[in-house]
C-alpha positions as CSV (number, residue, x, y, z in Angstrom):
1,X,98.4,92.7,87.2
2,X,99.0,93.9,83.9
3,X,100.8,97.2,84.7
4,X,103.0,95.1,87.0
5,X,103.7,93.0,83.9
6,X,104.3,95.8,82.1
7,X,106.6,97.8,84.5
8,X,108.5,94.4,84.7
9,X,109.4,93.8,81.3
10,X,109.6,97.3,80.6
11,X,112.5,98.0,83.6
12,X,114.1,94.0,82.8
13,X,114.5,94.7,79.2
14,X,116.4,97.8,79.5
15,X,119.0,95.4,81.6
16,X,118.3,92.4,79.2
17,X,119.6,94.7,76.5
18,X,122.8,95.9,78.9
19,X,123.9,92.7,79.5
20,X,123.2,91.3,76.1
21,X,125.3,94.7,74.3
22,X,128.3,93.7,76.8
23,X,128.3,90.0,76.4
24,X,128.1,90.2,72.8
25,X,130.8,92.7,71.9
26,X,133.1,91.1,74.1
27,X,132.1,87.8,72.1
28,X,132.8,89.2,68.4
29,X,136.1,91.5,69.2
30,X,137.3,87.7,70.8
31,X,137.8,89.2,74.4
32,X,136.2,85.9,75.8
33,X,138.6,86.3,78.8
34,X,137.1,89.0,79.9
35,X,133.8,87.8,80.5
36,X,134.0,86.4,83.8
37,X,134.5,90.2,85.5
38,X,131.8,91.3,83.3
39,X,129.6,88.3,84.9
40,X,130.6,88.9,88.3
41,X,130.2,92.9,88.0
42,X,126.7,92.0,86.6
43,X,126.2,89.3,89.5
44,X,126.9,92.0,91.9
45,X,124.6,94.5,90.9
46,X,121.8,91.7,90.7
47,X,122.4,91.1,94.4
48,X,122.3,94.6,95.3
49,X,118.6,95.4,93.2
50,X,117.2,92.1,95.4
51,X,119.0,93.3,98.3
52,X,117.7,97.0,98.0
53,X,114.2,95.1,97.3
54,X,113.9,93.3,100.7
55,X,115.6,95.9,102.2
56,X,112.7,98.2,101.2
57,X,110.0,95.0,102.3
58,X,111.3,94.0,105.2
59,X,112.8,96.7,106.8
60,X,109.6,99.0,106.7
61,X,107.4,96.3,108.5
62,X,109.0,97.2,112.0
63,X,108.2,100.7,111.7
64,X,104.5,102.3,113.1
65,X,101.9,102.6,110.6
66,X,101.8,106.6,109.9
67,X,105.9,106.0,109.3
68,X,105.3,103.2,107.1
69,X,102.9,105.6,105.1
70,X,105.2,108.5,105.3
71,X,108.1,106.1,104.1
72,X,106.1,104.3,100.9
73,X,104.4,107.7,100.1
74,X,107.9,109.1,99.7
75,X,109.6,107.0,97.8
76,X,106.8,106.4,95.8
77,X,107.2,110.0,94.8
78,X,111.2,109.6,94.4
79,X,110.5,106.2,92.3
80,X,108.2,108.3,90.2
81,X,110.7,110.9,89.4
82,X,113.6,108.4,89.2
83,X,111.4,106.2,86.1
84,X,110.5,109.5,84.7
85,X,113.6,110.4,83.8
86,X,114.5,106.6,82.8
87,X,111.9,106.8,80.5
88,X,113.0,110.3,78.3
89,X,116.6,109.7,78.7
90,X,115.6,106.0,76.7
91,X,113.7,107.5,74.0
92,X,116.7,109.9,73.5
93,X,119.3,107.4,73.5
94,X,118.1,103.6,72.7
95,X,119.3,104.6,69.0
96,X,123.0,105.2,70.4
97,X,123.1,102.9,74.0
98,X,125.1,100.0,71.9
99,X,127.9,103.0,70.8
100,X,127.7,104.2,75.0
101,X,128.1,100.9,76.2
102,X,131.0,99.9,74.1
103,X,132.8,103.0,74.6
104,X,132.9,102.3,78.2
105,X,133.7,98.5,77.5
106,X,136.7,99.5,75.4
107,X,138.2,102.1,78.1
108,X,137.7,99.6,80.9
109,X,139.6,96.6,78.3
110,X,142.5,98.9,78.9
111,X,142.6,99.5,82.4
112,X,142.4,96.1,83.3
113,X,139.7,93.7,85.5
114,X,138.5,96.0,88.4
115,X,137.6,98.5,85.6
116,X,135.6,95.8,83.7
117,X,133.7,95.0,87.1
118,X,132.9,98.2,87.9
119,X,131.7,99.0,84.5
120,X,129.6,96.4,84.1
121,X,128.3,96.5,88.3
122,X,127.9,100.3,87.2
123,X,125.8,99.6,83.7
124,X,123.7,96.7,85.3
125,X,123.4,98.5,88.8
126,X,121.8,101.3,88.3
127,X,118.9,99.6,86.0
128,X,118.5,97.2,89.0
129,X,117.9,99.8,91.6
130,X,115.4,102.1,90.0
131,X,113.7,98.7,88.7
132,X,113.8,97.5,92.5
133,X,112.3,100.8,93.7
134,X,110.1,101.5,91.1
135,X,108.6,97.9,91.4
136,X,108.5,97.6,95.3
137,X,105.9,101.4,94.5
138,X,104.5,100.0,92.2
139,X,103.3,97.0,93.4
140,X,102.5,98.7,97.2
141,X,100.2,101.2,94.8
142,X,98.3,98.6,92.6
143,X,98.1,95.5,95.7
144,X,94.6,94.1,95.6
145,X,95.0,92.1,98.3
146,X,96.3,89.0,96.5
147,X,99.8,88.1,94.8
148,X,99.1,89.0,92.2
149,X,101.0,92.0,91.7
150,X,104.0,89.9,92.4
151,X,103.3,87.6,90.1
152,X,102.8,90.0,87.4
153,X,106.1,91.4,88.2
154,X,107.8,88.4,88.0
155,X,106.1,87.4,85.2
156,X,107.0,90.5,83.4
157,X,111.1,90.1,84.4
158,X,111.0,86.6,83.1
159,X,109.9,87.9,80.2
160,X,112.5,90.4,79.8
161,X,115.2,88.1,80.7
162,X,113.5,85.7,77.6
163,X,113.7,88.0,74.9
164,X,117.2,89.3,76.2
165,X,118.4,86.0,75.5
166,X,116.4,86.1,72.4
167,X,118.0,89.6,71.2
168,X,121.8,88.3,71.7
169,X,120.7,85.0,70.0
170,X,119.7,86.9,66.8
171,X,116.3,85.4,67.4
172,X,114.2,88.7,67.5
173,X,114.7,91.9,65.6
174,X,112.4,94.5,66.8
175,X,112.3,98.7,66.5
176,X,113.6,99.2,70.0
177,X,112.8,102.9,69.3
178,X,108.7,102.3,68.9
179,X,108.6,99.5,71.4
180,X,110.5,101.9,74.3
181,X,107.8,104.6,73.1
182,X,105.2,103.1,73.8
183,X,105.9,101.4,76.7
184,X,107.2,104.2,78.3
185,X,104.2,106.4,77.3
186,X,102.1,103.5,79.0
187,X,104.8,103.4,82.1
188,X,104.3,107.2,82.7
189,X,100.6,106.5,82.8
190,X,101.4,103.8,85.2
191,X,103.8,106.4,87.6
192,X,100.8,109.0,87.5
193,X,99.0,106.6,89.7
194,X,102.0,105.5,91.9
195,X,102.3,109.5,92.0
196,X,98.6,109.5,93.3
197,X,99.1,106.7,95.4
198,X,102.2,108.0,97.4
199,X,100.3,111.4,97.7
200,X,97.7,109.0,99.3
201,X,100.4,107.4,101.9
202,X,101.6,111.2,103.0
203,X,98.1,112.3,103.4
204,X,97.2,109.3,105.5
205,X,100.6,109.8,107.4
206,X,99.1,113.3,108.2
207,X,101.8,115.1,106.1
208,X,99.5,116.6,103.4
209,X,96.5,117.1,105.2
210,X,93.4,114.6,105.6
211,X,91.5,112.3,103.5
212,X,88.3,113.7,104.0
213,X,88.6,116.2,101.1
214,X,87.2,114.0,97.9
215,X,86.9,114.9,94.6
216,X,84.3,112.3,93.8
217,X,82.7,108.8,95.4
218,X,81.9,106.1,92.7
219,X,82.6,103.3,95.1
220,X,78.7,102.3,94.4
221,X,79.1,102.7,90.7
222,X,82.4,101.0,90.7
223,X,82.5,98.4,93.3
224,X,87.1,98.1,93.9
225,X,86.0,94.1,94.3
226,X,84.0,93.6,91.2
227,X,86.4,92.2,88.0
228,X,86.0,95.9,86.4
229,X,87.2,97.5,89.0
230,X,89.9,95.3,90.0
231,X,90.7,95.7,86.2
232,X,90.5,99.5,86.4
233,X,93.0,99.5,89.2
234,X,95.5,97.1,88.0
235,X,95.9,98.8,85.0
236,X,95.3,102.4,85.4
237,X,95.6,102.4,89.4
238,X,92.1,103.8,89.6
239,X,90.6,104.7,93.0
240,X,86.8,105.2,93.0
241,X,87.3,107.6,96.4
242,X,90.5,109.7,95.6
243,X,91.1,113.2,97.1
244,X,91.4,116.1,95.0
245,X,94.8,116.5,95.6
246,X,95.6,112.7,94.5
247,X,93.3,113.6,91.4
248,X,95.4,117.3,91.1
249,X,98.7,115.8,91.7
250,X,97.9,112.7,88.9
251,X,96.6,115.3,86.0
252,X,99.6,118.0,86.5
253,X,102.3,114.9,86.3
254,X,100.5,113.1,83.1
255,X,99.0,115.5,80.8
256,X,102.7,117.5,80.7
257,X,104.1,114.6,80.4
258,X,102.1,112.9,77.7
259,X,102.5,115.9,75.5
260,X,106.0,116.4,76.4
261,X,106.8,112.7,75.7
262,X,105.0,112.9,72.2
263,X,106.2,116.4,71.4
264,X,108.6,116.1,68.0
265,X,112.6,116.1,69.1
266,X,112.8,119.2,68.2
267,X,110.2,120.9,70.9
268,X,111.8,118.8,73.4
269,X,115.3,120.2,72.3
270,X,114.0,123.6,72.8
271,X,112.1,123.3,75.6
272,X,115.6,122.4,76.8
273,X,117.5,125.1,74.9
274,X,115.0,127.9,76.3
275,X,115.4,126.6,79.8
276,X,119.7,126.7,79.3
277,X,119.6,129.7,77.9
278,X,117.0,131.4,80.4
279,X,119.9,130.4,83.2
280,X,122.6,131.5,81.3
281,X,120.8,134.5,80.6
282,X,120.3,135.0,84.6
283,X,123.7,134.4,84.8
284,X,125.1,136.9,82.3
285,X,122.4,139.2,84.1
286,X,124.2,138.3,87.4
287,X,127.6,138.8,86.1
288,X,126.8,141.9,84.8
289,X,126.1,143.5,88.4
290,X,128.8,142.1,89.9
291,X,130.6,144.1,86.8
292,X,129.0,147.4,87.3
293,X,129.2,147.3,91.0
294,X,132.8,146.4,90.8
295,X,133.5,149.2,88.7
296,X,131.5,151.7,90.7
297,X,133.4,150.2,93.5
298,X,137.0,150.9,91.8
299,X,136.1,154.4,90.5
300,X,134.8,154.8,94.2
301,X,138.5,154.2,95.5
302,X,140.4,156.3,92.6
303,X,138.3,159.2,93.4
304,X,139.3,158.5,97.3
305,X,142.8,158.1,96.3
306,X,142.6,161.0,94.4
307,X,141.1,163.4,97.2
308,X,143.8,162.1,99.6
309,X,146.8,163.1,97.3
């Protein structure tokens, strides 16, 4: 229940703080009138994120069990890669999202009320999908049976929507920078089990082989309905049977990205610089063939050209 919780609040804050950077600016410049199309373009993308939600529910239930597998197990693996990104493009730019956001809200002022719709349907919208898609995984990988997953997902929003209210109040001040580190460290240990688990649903789809293959068995040792290990899977998403491709699959996402997340700024920047300027250097590579073979090419015709006069 507690990583529910946790991807909850973690994935409702980051819209908390949208909607609360909107409102507010539109508050202090005195653009009061434009709040209603930034309501109703928030509104919208609400309904979409609960849409998408039952949508992903409901809609799945009519479909044979190794499709329902081969469906969760692969959007499991596209929610993971979808909150992994979420979660290093947050820790680049929580210190500047307020300067983003504004920037949009000031073009969109000028264009007029579609534009302030859209902008804030586009802001609020995206949030609400990956949250919706990441939460519906989430809570398929860590379901004990109960509703508690639910709960702790709901729990987790409300608490989001709370502290957003908080935040635009001037209530609570806190280092937005620390808080979405550490969450998002904790959120990435939460994905490598969705990661696990969706590797689980395409193996018992019959996509990625059997289940027969384990790594270990401490169901004896670690009973899944005794308090510790219903603990251990809520928040760690623990599986005393896993295969060893869940158990490959979970170390090769986490440990990179543990140490990737916690690297200084400046490894990450040229981790990223290294991997631009390994393309570009393909491409001036590239380029330079094309060159030489066009010359050989054109020397090829003047020598022609020449024999023919």
């Amino acid at each position: 229940m507690f990583a529910n919780y946790l991807t909850g609040l973690r994935e409702g804050l980051e819209a908390s703080l949208v909607v609360c950077i909107l409102v507010a600016y539109l508050v202090k410049t005195g653009r009061r009138d434009a709040l209603k199309p930034v309501w109703a373009g928030i509104g919208i993308a609400v309904l979409l994120a609960l849409g998408f939600g039952a949508a992903l529910t409901y809609g799945s239930q009519e479909l044979t069990f190794e499709a329902q597998e081969a469906l969760g197990g692969s959007l499991s693996i596209v929610a993971v890669g979808l909150v992994s990104w979420m979660v290093f493009w947050m820790r680049r730019t929580a210190r500047h999202l307020k300067a983003e956001l504004t920037g949009r809200l000031d073009a969109a002022l000028r264009m007029g009320t579609g534009a302030l719709v859209a902008t804030a349907f586009l802001a609020v919208g995206r949030e609400g999908l990956e949250t919706a898609l990441f939460v519906w995984s989430s809570v398929r990988a860590l379901s004990d049976g109960t509703h508690g997953p639910v709960i702790g997902v709901a729990l987790g929003l409300a608490t989001a929507v709370a502290l957003g209210r908080l935040f635009y109040k001037g209530a609570v001040r806190i280092d937005l920078a620390k808080f979405f580190t550490w969450t998002g460290a904790m959120l990435l240990v939460v994905a490598a089990g969705v990661l696990a688990y969706g590797v689980h649903d395409l193996q018992e789809a019959r996509f990625l082989g059997g289940l027969s293959d384990k790594a270990f068995d401490v169901s004896e040792q670690v009973p899944p309905d005794s308090w510790y290990g219903t603990l251990l899977k809520g928040v760690f998403n623990f599986q005393p049977d896993p295969t060893v491709l869940q158990v490959a699959v979970w170390a090769l996402y986490l440990v990179p990205m543990l140490v990737l997340f916690f690297a200084p700024a400046g490894f990450r920047s040229s981790v990223t610089a290294a991997t631009t300027g390994t393309q570009r250097a393909t491409d001036d590579q590239a380029h330079a063939r094309t060159s030489a073979a066009a010359d050989r090419s054109g020397g090829g015709d003047r020598a022609d050209g020449r024999r023919r006069r």
